[in-house]
C-alpha positions as CSV (number, residue, x, y, z in Angstrom):
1,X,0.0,0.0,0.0
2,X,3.0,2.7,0.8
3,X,5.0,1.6,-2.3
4,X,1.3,2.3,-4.2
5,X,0.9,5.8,-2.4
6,X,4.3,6.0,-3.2
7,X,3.9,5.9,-7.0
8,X,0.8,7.9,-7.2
9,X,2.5,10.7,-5.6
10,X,5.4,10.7,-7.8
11,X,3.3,10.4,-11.0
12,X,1.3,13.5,-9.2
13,X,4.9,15.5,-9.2
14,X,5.7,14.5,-12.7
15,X,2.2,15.7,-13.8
16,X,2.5,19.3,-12.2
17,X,5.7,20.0,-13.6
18,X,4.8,18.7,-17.0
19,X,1.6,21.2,-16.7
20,X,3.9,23.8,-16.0
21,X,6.6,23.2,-18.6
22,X,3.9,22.9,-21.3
23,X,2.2,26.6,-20.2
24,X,5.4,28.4,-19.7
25,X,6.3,27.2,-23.1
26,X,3.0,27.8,-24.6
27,X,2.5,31.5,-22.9
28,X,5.5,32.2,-25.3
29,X,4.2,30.8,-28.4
30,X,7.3,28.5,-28.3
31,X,7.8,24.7,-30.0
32,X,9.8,22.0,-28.1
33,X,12.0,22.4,-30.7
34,X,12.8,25.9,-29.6
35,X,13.3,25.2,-26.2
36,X,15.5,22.5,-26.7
37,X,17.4,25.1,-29.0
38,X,17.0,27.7,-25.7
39,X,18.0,25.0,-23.4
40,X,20.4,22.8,-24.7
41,X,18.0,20.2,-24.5
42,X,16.9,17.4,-27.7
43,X,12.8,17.5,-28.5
44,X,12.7,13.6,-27.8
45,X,13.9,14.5,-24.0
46,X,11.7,17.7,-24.1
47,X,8.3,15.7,-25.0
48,X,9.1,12.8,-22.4
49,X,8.8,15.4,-19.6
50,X,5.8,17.6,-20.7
51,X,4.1,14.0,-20.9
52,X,5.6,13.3,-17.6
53,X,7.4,10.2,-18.7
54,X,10.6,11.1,-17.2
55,X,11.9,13.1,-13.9
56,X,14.6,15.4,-15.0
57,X,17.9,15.9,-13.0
58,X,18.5,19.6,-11.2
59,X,20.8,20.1,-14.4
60,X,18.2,19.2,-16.8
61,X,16.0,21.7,-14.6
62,X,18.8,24.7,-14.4
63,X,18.6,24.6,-18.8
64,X,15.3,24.6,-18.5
65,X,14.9,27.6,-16.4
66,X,17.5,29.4,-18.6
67,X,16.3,28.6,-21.2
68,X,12.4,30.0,-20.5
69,X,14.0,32.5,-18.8
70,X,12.7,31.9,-15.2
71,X,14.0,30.7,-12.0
72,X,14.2,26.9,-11.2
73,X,11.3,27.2,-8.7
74,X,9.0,28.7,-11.5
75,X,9.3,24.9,-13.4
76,X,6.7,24.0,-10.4
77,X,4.9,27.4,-9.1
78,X,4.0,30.9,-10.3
79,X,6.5,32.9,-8.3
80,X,5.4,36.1,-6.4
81,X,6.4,39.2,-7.5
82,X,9.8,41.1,-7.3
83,X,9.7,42.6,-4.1
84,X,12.4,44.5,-2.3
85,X,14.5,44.9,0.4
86,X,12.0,43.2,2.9
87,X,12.0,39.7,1.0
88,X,10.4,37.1,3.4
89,X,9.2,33.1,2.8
90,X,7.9,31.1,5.5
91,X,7.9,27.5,4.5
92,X,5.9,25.3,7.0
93,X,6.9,21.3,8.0
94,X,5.9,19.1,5.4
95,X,5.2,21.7,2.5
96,X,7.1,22.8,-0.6
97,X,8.0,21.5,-4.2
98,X,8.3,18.2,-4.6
99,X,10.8,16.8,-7.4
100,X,11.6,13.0,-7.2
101,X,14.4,11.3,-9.1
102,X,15.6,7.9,-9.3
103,X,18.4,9.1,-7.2
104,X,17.2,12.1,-4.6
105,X,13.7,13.5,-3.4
106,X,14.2,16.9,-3.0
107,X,11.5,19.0,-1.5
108,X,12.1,22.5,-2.6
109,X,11.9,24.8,0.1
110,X,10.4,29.0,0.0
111,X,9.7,28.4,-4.1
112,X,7.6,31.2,-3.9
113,X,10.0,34.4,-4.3
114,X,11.6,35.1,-7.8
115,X,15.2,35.7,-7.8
116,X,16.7,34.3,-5.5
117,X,20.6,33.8,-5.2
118,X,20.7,30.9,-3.7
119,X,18.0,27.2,-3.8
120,X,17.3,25.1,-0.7
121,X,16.4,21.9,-0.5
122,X,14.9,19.3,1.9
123,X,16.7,16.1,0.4
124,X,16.2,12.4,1.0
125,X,19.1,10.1,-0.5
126,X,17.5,7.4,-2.1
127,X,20.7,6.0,-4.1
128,X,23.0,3.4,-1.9
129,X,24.5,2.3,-5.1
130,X,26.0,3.8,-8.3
131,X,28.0,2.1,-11.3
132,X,31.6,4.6,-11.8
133,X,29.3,6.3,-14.7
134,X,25.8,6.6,-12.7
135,X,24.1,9.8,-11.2
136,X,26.8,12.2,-12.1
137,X,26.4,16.0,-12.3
138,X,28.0,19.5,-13.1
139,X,26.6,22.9,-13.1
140,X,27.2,26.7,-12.4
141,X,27.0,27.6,-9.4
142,X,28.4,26.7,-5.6
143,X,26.5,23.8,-3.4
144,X,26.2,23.5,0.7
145,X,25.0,20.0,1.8
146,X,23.9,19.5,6.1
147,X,23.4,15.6,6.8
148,X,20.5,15.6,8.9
149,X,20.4,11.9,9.0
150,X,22.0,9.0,8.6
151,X,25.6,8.8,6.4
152,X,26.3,10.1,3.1
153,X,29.4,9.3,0.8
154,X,30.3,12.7,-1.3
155,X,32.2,11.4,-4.8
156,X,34.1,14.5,-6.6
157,X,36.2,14.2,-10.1
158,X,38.9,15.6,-7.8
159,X,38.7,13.8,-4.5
160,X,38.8,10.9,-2.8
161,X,34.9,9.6,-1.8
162,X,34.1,10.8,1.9
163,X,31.7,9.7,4.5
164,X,29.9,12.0,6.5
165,X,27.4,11.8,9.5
166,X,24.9,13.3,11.3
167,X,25.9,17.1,11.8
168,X,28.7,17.1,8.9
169,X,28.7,18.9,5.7
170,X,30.5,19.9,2.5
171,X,30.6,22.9,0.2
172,X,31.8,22.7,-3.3
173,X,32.2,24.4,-6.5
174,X,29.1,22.8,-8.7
175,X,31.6,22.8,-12.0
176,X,32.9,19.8,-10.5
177,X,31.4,16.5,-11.4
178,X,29.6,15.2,-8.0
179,X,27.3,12.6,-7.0
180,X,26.0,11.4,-3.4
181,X,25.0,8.2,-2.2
182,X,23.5,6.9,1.1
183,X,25.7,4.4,3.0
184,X,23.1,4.1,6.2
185,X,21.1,0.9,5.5
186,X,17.8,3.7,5.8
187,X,18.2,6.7,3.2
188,X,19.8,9.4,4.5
189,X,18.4,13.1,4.7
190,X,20.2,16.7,3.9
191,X,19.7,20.5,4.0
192,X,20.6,20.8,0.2
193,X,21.1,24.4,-1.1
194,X,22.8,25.4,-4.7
195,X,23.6,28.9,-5.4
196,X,21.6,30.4,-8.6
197,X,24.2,30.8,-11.4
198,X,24.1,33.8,-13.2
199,X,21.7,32.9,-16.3
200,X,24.6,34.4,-19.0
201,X,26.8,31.1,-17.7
202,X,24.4,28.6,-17.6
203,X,25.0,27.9,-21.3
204,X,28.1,25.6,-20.5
């Protein structure tokens, strides 16, 4: 029954962004063809997602929002407007975006405000197990990761894997390829935030 719930939920998630891909794309007249041509992306990979076939990574999602021109958190909800000096997003327990991969469940956290220089996320590590060529990935930006709970093994292009616990964390430069894994028997769960990479870089 849980494993059922489970699946509903996550085709739920892949439906809503789907809906949303398809009207941001649609309120500017656009083809899949040219936002794959925006984005970086092919039409094959484009289609799977608007028909919610397919999760895509937080990569896939940062070409995306460059390519539509909008911020990450606006692939899942109509952001508030700008605002100024007195920005402020209370996110209670349990609420935000939800975007579930085969590797992470992230739970995107204060989606609401537009602009922001930094993403957080709620994330549960669901991978405990990863060929050498599995669940890589690269992107602008900067990345802080808290373990919550549990143990997580950090794998960089540059250094050695390391274990960390309950209380540890890493920071790293997002250009570098990096994956992370669970290595507690339960998955393990992590304040996740990226930095926003200036939309002129995100082309690489």
């Amino acid at each position: 029954m849980e494993t059922e719930l489970s699946d509903a939920l996550a085709l739920e998630q892949k439906s809503a962004l789907a809906e949303r891909l398809r009207f941001l794309r649609l309120q500017r007249g656009w083809t899949q063809g040219q936002v794959g041509a925006a984005s970086g992306l092919s039409t094959p990979t484009l289609s799977k997602i608007e028909n919610g076939q397919v999760s895509p990574t937080y990569d896939v999602l940062l070409r995306l929002a460059y390519g539509l021109g909008v911020d990450v958190a606006e692939l899942f909800v109509s952001a508030q407007s700008h605002m100024g000096a007195g920005r402020c997003s209370i996110e209670r327990f349990g609420h935000g975006e939800i975007h579930d991969t085969p590797l992470y469940h992230h739970r995107l956290l204060c989606s609401q405000l537009a602009n922001k220089c930094m993403m957080p996320f709620h994330s549960r590590i669901k991978a405990h197990h990863l060929e050498a060529d599995e669940g890589w990935s690269r992107h602008e930006g900067e990345e802080l990761v808290y373990v919550l709970s549990g143990i997580i093994e950090l794998h960089t292009e540059f250094y050695q894997p390391a274990a960390l616990h309950a209380g540890d964390s890493f920071y790293i430069d997002s250009r570098m390829r990096h994956r992370v894994i669970s290595l507690s028997e339960e998955d393990a769960e992590v304040l996740w935030v990226c930095t926003a990479p200036e939309v002129s870089r995100l082309s690489q």
